[in-house]
C-alpha positions in Angstrom: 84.0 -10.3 -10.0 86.0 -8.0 -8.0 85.4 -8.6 -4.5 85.9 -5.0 -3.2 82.7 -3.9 -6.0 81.1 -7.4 -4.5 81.5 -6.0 -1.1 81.8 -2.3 -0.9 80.8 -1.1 -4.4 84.5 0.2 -4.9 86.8 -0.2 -7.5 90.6 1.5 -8.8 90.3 3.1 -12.0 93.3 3.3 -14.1 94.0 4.0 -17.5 97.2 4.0 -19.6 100.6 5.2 -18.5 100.5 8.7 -17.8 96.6 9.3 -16.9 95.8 10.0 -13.0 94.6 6.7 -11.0 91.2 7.5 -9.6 89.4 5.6 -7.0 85.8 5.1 -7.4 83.2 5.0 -4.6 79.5 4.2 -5.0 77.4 5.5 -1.9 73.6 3.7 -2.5 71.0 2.4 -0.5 70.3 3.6 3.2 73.1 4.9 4.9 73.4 2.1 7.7 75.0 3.5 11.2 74.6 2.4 14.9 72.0 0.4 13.9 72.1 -2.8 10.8 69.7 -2.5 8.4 67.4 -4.9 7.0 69.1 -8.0 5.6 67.0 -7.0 2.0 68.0 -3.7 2.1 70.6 -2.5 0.1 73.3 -0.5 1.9 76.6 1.8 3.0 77.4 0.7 5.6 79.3 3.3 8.1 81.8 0.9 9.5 83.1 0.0 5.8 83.6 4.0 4.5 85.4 4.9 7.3 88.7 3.0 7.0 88.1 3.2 3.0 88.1 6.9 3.0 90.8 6.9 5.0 92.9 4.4 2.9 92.2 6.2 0.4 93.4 9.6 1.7 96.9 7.6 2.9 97.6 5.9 -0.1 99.7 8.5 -2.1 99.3 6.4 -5.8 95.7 7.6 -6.0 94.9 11.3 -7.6 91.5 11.6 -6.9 88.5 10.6 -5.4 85.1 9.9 -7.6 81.6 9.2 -5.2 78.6 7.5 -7.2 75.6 8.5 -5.6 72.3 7.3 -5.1 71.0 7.3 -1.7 67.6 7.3 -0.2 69.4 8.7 3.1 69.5 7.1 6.9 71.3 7.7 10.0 72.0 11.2 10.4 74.7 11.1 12.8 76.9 8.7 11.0 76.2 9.9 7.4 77.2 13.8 8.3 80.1 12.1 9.7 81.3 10.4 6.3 80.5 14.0 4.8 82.8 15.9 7.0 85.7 13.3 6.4 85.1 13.8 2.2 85.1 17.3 3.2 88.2 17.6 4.8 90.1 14.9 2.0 93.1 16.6 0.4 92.6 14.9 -3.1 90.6 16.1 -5.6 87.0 14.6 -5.3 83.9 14.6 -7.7 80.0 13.6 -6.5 78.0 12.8 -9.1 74.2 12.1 -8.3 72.5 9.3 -10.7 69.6 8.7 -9.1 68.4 10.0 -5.7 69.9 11.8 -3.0 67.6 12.0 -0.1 68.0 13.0 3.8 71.0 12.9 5.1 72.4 12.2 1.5 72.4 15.2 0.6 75.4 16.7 2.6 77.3 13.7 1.6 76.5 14.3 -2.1 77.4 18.0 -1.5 80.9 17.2 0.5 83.2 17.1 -2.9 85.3 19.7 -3.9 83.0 19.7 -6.9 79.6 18.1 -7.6 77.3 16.8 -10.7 73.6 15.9 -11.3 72.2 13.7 -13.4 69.3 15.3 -15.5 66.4 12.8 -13.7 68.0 12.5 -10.6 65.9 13.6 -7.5 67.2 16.1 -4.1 64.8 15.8 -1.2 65.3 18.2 1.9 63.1 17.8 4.7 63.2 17.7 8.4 65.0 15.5 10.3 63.0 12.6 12.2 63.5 9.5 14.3 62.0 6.4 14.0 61.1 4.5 17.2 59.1 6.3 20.5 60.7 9.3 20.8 60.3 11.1 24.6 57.8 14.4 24.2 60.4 17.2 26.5 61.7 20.3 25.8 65.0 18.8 25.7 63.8 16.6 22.5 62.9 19.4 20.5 66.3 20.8 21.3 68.0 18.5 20.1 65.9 18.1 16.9 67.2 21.8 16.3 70.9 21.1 17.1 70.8 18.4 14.5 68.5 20.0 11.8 70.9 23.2 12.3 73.9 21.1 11.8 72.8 19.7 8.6 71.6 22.8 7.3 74.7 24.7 8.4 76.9 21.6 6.5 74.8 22.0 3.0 75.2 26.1 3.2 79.0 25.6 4.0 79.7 23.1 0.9 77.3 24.1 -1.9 75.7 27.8 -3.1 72.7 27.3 -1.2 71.6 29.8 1.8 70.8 28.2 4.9 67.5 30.3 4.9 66.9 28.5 1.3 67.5 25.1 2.8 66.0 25.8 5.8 62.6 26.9 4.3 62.7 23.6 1.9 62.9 21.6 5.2 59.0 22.9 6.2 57.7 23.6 2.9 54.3 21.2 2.3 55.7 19.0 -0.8 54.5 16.8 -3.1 54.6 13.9 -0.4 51.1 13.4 1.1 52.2 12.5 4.2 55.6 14.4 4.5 57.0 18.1 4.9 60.2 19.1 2.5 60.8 19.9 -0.4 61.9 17.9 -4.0 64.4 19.2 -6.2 64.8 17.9 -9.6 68.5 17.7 -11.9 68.8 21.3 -13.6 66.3 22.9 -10.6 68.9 21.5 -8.0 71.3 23.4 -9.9 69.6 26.6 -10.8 69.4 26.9 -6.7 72.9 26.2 -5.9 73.1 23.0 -4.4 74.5 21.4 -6.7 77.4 22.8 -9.6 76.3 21.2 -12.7 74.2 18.8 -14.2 75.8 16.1 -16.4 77.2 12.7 -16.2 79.7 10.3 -15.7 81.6 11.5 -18.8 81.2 14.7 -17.3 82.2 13.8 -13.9 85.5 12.0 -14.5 86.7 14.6 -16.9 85.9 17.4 -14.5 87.8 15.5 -11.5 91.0 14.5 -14.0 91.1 18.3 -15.1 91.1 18.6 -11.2 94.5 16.5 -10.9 96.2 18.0 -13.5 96.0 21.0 -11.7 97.4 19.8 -8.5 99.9 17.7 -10.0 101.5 20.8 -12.4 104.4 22.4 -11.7 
């Protein structure tokens, strides 16, 4: 097997002479930061994307940038950080959601230049929380704000969503019995702007070599 999918669920796509050299990057699992994860939990881990993103970015043989998505979210600090850097990539890049993207996944699924959902795949937007005691001050509950308003800032910025929209999924009473957000569901995800289309990988790859051939004209 190819160690870098073994390891970091990567892998170089290239076709015949002529067609664009895209590297592929699967984001699944919790987002693991400051903090390792369970040893039977499946992960991205922070440490790996940042020196592959930035390979990536360097290396002047690859076009464009696809991200395989399906992420039940984790630490907020470190996973807005991978979305600002696949914001601020030059390349073309493509998300494409398969399955879930939850939390903090969602900036990082809405980060691309453009960005696909499958049909079934699953959007949840709610608060953000902390696991662990967590010290009851006024300065706690500004801090919950700074970071709530940074993500909610991030998704308004990078998708056709208003921050008053994503803001009001965060506290809406949802399906969850024992949570407060708000689930959004392939074509509904779409229909509110967070997301561009719905479709799949097909879709995805000919959408982001489309992309290239812009960039690369004349």
């Amino acid at each position: 097997m190819d160690n870098n999918i073994n390891e970091y669920g990567i892998k170089l796509l290239t076709g015949k002479e002529g067609e664009p050299t895209i590297q592929l990057i699967s984001i699944i699992g919790e987002i693991e930061g400051h903090e390792c994860a369970s040893n039977t939990s499946k992960t991205t881990k922070y440490e790996h994307m940042l020196p592959i993103l930035a390979g990536v970015e360097f290396n002047e043989e690859i076009d464009g940038v696809l991200f395989l998505i399906n992420t039940v979210g984790g630490d907020v600090s470190c996973g807005l950080a991978l979305a600002e850097i696949i914001a601020s990539m030059s390349k073309p890049t493509v998300a494409l959601v398969i399955g879930d993207s939850h939390s903090i996944g969602v900036p990082l699924s809405v980060a691309a230049d453009y960005t696909f959902i499958a049909p079934s795949a699953t959007v949840i937007i709610h608060p953000v929380r902390m696991s662990g005691p967590v010290l009851g001050a006024p300065q706690t509950v500004e801090y919950f704000k700074l970071t709530q308003n940074r993500i909610t800032e991030f998704i308004a910025k990078h998708s056709e969503a208003s921050k008053e929209d994503i803001e009001r999924w965060m506290v809406t009473p949802g399906i969850l019995s024992r949570d407060l957000g708000t689930i959004l569901v392939g074509e509904e995800a779409v229909r509110y702007g967070v997301f561009q289309e719905t479709g799949g990988i097909s879709d995805a790859l000919a959408k982001l070599k489309s992309m290239i051939s812009v960039t690369v004209a004349p």
